[in-house]
Structures are given as C-alpha cells and as structure tokens.
PAMIDREN-960371 format. One record per atom (N, C-alpha, C, CB): residue in three letters; chain; atom name; x, y, z. Coordinates in Angstrom, 2 decimals. Glycine has a CB too. Layout:
% PAMIDREN-960371
["ALA"; "A"; "CA"; [X; Y; Z]]
...
***
This chain:
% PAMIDREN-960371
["UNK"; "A"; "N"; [105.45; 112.20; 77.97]]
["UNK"; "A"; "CA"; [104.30; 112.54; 77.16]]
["UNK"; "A"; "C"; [103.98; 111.36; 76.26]]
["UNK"; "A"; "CB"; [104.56; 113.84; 76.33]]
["UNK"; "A"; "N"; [102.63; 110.73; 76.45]]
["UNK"; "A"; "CA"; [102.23; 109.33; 75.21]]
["UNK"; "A"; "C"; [102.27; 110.08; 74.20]]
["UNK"; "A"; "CB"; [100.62; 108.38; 75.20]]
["UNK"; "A"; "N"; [102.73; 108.70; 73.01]]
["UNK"; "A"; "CA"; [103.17; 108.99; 71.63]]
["UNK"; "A"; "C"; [101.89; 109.01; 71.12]]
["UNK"; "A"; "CB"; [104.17; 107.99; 70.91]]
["UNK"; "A"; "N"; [101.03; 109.45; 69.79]]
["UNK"; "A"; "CA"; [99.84; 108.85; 69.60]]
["UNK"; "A"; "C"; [100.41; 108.29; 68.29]]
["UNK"; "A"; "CB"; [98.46; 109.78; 69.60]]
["UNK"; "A"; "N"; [99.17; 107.33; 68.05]]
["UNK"; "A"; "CA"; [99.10; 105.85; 67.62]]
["UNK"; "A"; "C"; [100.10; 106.51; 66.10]]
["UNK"; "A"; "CB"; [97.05; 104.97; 67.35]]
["UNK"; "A"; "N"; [99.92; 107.46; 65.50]]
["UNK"; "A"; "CA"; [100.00; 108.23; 64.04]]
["UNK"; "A"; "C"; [101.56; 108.67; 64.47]]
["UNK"; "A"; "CB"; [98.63; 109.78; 63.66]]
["UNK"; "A"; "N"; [101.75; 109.22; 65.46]]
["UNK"; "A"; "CA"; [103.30; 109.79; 65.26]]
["UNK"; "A"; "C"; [104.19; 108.75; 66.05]]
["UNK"; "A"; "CB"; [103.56; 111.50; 65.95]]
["UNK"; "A"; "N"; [103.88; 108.09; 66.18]]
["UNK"; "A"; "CA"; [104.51; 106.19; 66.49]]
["UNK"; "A"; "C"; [104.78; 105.41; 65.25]]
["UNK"; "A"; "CB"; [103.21; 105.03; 67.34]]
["UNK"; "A"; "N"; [103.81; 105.64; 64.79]]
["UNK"; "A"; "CA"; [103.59; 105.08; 63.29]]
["UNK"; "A"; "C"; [105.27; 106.17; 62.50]]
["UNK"; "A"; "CB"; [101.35; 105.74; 62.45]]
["UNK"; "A"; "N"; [104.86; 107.01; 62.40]]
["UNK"; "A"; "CA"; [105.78; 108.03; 61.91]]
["UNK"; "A"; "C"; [107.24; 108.02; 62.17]]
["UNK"; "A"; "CB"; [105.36; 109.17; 62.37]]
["UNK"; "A"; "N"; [107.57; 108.01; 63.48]]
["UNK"; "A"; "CA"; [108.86; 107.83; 64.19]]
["UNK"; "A"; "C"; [109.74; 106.07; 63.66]]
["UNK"; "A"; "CB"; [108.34; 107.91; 66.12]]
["UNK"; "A"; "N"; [108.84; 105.15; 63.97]]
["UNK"; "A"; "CA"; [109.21; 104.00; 63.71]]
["UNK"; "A"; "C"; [109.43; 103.84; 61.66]]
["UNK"; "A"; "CB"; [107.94; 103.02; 64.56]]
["UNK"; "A"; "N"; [108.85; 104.53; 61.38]]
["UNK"; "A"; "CA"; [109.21; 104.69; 59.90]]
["UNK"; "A"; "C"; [110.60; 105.57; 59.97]]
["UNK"; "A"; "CB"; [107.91; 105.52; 58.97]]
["UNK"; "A"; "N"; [110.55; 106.85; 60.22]]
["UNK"; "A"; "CA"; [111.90; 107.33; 60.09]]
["UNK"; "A"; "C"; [113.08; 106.74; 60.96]]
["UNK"; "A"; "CB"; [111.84; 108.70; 60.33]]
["UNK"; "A"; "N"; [112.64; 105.96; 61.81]]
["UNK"; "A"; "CA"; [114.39; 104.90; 62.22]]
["UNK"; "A"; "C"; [114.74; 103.69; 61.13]]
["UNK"; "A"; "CB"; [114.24; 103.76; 64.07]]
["UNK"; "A"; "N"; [113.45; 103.36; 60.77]]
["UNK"; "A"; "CA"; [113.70; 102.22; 59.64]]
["UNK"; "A"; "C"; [114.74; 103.33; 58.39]]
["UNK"; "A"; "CB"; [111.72; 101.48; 58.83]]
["UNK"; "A"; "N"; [113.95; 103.96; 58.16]]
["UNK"; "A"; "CA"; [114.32; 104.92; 57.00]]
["UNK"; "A"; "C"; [115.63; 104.92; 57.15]]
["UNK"; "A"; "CB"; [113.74; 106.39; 57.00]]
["UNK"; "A"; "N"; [116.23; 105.43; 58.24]]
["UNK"; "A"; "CA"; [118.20; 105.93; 58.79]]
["UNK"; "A"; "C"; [118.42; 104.62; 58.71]]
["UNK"; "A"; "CB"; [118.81; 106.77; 60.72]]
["UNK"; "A"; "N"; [118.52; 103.30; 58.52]]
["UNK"; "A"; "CA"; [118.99; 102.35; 58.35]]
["UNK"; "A"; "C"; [119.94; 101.76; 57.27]]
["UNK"; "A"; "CB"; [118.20; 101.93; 58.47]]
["UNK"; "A"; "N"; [120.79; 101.42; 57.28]]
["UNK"; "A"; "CA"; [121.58; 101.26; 55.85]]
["UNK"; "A"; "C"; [120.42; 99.94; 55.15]]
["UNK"; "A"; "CB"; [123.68; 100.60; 56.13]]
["UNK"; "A"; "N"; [120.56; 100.08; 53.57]]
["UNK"; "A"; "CA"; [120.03; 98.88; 53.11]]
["UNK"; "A"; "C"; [120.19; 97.46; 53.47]]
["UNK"; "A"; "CB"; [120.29; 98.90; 52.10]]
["UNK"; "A"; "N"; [121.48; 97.46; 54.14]]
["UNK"; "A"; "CA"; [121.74; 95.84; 54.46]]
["UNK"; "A"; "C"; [121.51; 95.14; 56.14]]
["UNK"; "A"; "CB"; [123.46; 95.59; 54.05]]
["UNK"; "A"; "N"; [120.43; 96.71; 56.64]]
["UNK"; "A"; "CA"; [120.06; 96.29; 57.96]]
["UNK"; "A"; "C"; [119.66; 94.74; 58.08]]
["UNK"; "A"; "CB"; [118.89; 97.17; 58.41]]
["UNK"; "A"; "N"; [119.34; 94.43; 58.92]]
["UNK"; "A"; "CA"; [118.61; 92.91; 59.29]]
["UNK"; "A"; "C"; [117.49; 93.26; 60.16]]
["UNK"; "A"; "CB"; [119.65; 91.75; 60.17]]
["UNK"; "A"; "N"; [116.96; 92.06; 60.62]]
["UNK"; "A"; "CA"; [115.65; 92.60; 61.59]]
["UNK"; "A"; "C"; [116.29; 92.36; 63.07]]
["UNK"; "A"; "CB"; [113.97; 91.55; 61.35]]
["UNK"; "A"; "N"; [117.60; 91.79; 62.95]]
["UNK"; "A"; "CA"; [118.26; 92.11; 64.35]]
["UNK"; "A"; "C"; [118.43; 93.69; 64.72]]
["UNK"; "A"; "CB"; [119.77; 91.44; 64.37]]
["UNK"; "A"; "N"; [119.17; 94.17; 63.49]]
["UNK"; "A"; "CA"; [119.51; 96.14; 63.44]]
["UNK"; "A"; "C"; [118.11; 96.63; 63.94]]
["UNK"; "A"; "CB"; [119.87; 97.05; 61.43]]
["UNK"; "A"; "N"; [117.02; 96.23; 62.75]]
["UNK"; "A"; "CA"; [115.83; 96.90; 63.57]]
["UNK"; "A"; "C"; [115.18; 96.63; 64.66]]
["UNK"; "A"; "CB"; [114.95; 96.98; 63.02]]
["UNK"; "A"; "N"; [115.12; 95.65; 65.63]]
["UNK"; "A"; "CA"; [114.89; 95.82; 66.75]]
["UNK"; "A"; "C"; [115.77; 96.32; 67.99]]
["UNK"; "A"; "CB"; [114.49; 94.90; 66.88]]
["UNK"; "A"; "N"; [116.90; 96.22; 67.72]]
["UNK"; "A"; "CA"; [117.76; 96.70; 68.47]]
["UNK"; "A"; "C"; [117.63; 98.47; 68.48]]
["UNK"; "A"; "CB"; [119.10; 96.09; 67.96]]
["UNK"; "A"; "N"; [117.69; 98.92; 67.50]]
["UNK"; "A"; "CA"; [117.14; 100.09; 67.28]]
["UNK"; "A"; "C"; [116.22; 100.58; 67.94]]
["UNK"; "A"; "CB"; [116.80; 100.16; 66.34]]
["UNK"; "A"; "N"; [114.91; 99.79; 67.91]]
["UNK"; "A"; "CA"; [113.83; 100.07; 68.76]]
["UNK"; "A"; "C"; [113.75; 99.81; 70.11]]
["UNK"; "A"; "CB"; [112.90; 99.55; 68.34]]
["UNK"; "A"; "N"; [114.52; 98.92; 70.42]]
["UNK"; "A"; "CA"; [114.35; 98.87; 71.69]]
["UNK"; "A"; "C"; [115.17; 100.00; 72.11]]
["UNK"; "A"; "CB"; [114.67; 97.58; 72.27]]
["UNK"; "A"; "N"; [116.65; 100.44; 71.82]]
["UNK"; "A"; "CA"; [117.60; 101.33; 72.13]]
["UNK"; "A"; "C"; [116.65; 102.51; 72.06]]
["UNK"; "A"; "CB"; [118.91; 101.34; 71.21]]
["UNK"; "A"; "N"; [115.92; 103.07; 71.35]]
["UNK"; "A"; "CA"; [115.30; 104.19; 71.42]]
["UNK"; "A"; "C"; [113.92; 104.24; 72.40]]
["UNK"; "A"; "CB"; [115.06; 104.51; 70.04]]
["UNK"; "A"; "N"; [113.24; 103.11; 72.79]]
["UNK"; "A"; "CA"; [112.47; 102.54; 73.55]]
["UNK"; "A"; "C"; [113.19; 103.24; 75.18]]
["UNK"; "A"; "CB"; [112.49; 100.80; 73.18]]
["UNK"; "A"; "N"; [114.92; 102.30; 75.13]]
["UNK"; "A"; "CA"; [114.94; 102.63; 76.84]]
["UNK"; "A"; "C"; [115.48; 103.86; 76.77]]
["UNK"; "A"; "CB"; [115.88; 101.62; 77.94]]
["UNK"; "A"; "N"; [115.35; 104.82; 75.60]]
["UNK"; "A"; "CA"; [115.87; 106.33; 76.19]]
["UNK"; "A"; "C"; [114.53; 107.15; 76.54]]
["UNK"; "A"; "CB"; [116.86; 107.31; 74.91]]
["UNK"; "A"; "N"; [113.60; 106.66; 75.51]]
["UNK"; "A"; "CA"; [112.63; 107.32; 76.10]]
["UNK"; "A"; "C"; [111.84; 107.30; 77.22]]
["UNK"; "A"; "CB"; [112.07; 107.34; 75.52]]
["UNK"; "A"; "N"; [111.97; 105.64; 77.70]]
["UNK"; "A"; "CA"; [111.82; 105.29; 78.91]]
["UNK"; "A"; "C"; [112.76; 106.26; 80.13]]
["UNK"; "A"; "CB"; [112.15; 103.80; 78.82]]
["UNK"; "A"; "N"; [113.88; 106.11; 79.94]]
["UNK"; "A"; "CA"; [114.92; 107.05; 80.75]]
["UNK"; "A"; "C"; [114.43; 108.39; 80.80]]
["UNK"; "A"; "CB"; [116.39; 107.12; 80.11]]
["UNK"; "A"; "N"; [114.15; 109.04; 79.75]]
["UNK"; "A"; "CA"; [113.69; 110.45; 79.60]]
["UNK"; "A"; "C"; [112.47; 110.97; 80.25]]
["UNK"; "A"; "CB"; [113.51; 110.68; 78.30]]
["UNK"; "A"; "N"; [111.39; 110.11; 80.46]]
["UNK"; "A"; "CA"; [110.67; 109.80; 81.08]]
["UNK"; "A"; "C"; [110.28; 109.80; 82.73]]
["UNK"; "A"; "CB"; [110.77; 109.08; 80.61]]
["UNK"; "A"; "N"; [111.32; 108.49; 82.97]]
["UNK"; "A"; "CA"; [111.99; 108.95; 84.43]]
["UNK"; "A"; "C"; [112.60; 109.99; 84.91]]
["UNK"; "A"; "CB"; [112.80; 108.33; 84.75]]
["UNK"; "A"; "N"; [113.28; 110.80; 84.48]]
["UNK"; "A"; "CA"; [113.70; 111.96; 84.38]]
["UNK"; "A"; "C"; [112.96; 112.83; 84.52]]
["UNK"; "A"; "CB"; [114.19; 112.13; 83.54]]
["UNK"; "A"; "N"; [112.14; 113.34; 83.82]]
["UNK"; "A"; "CA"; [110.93; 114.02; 83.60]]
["UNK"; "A"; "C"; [109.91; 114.32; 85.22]]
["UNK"; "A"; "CB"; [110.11; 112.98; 82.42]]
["UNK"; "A"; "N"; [109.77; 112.96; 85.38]]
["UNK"; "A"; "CA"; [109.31; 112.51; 86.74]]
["UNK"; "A"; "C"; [109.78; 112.72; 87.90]]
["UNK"; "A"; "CB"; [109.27; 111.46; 86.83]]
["UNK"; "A"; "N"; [111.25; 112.91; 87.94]]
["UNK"; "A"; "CA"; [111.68; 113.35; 89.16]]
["UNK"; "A"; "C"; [112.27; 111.82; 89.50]]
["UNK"; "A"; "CB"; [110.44; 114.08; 90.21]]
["UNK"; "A"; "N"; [112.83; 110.98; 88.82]]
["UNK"; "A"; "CA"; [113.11; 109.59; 89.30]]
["UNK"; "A"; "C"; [114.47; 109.80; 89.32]]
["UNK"; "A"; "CB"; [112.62; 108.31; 88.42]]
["UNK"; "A"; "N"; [115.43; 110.27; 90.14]]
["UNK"; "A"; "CA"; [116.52; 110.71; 89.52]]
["UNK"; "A"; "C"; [117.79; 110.27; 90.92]]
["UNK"; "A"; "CB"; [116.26; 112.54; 89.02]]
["UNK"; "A"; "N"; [119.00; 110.16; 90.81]]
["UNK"; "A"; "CA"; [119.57; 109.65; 91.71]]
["UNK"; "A"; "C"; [120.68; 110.64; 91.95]]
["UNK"; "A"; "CB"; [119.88; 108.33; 91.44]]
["UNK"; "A"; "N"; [121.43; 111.52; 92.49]]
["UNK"; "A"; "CA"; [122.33; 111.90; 92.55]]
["UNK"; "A"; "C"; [123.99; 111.41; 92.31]]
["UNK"; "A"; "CB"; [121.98; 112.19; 93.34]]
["UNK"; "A"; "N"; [124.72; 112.05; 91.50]]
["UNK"; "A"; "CA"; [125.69; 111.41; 90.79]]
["UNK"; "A"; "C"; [126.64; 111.03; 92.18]]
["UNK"; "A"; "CB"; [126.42; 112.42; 89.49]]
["UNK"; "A"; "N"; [126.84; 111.86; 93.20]]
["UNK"; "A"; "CA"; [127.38; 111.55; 94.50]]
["UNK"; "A"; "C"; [127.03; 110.45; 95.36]]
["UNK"; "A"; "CB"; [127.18; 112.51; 95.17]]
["UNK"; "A"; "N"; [125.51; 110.49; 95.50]]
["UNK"; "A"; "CA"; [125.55; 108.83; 96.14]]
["UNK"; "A"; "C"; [125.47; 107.80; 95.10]]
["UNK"; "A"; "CB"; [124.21; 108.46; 97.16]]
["UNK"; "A"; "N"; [125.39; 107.99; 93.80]]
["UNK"; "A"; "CA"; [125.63; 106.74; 93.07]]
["UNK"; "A"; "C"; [127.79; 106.26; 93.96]]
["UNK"; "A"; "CB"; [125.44; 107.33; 90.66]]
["UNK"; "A"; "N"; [128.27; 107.09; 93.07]]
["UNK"; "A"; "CA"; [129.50; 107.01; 93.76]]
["UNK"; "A"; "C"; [130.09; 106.80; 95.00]]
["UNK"; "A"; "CB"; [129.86; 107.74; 93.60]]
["UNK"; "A"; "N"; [129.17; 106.88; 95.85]]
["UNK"; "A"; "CA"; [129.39; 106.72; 97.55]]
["UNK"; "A"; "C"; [128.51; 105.19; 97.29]]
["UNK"; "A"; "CB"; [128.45; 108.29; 98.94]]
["UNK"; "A"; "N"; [127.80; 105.34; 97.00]]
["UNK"; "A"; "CA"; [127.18; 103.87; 96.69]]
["UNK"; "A"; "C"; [128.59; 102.45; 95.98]]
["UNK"; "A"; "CB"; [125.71; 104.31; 95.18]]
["UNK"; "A"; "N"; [129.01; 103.29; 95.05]]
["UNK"; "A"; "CA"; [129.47; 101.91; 94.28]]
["UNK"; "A"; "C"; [131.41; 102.04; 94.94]]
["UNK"; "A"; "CB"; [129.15; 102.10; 91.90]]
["UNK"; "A"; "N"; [131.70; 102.89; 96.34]]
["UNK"; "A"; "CA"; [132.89; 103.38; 96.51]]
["UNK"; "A"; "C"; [133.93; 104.06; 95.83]]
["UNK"; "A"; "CB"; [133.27; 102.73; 96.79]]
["UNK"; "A"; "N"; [133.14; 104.56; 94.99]]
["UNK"; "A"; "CA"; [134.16; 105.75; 94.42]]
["UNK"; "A"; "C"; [134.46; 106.91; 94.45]]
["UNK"; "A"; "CB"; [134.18; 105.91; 93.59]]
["UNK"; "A"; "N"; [135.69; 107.53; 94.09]]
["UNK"; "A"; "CA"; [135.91; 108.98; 94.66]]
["UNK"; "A"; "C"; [135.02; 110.39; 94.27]]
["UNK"; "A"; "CB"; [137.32; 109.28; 94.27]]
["UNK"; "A"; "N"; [134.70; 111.00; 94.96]]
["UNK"; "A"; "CA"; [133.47; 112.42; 94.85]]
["UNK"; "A"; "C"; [134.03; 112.80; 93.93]]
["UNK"; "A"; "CB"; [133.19; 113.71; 96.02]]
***
C-alpha cells in the first residue's frame, strides 16, 4: 500500500524521534534504509513473491 506524502513525513519523524540523542546521520540512515527493506519485503509478500522454506533448503543443500 503507497505511503502518502503526509504520513511519510510522519513515520520518518517518529524513527528520528526513537533515536537516542547521540544518534549520527550514519544511525539515521541506516534506520531508514532498514525500515525501507522491510517494507519493501512486506510488500513482496503481500504480492505473492514468496519462495518456499523447502526449496530454499533443497536449493542451498540442507536438511528438510
């Protein structure tokens, strides 16, 4: 579901907000991006982009 422009605005304020005072602007982008690829993930998900945990494992040879 797109964010709109106002509750983007909103969200990116309350991760700054949970930040300790002595964040850096390394903490805050890392932040954003980390919350960036879940929603990205969540997304895919959503969609039906999804892989089964069995052939991942038959994929990478590991036991069922």
């Amino acid at each position: 579901m797109p964010t709109t422009d106002s509750a983007l605005k909103q969200q990116a304020h309350a991760l700054i907000d949970h930040l300790p005072d002595t964040a850096t602007w390394d903490d805050v982008v890392y932040e954003m991006a980390v919350r960036r690829s879940i929603e990205r993930g969540l997304a895919d998900a959503d969609a039906g982009h999804l892989t089964d945990v069995k052939a991942v494992r038959r994929e990478f040879g590991l036991p069922e």
